[in-house]
C-alpha positions in Angstrom: 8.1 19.0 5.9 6.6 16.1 3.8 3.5 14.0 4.4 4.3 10.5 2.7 1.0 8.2 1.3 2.3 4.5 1.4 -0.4 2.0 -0.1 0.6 -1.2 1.2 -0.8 -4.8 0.4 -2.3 -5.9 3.8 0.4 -8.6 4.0 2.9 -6.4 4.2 1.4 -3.8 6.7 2.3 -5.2 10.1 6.1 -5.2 9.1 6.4 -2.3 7.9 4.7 -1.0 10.6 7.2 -2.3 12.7 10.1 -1.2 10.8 8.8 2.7 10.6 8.3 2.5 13.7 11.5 0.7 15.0 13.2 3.6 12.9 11.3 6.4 14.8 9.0 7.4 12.5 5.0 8.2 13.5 2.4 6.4 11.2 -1.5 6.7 10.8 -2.9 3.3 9.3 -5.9 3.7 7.6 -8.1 0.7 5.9 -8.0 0.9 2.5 -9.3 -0.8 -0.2 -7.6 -1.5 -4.0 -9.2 -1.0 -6.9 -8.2 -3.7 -9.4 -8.6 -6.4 -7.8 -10.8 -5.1 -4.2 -8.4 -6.9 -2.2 -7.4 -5.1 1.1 -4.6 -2.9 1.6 -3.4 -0.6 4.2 -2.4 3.2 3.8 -0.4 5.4 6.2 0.4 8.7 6.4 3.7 9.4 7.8 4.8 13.5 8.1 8.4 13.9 8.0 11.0 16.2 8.0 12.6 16.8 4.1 16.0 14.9 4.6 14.4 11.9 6.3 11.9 10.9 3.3 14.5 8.7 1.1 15.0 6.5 4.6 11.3 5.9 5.4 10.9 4.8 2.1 13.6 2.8 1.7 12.1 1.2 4.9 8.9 0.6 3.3 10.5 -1.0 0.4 12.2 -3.1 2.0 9.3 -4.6 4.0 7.0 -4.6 1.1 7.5 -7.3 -1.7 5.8 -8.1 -4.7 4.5 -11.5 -5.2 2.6 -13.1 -7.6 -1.3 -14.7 -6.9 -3.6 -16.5 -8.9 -7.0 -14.4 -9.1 -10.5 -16.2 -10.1 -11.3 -15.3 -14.1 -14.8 -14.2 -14.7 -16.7 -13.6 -17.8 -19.9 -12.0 -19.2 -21.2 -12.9 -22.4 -24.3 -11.2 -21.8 -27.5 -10.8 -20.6 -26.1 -12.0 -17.1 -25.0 -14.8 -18.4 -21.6 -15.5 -16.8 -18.6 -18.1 -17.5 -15.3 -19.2 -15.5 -11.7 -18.7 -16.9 -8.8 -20.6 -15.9 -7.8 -18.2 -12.7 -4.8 -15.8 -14.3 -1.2 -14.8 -12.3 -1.0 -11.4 -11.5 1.0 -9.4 -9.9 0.2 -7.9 -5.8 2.2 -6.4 -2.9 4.8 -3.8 -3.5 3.8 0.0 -2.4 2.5 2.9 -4.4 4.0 6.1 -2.7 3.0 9.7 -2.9 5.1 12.5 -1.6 3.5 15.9 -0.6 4.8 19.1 0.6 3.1 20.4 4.0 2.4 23.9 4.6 1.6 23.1 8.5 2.2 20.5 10.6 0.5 20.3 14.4 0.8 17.6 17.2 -1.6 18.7 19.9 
């Protein structure tokens, strides 16, 4: 048994929510927040059976793209004394995916 951790951009999340689901597999979604740039994301934790991960990520991938967004630039010269950039392209969306092993597994 595996538990999989898909980080999802929040644009993506309510396709492949369908698609897991479509596919049969059980999700939690939980509210999660990036790092980088604090923008929203959504991460679910789906438990399945060794032989099924490579499809449920496949699904995943498929239904989450990468895309590219302008982000305001900020900077601090110092003593709070702040300027604007010219915004800067970066990179969002995709999913970052972690693969565990599970020692026990209950549905009650």
């Amino acid at each position: 048994m595996k538990l999989i951790y898909a980080i999802v951009n929040n644009s993506d999340t309510k396709s492949v929510c369908q698609a897991l689901t479509s596919a049969g597999y059980y999700a939690t979604k939980l509210a999660s927040t990036g790092g980088f740039l604090s923008s929203g994301s959504t991460t679910f934790l789906i438990c399945v059976e060794d032989e099924k991960v490579d499809s449920a990520i496949k699904i995943i991938s498929e239904k989450s793209r990468r895309r590219k967004q302008f982000v305001p630039s900020v900077n601090s010269v110092g003593m709070g004394t702040y300027f604007s950039s010219p915004p800067i392209e970066v990179s969002v969306g995709g999913a970052t995916i972690f693969v565990t092993d599970v020692e026990r597994y209950e549905k009650v």
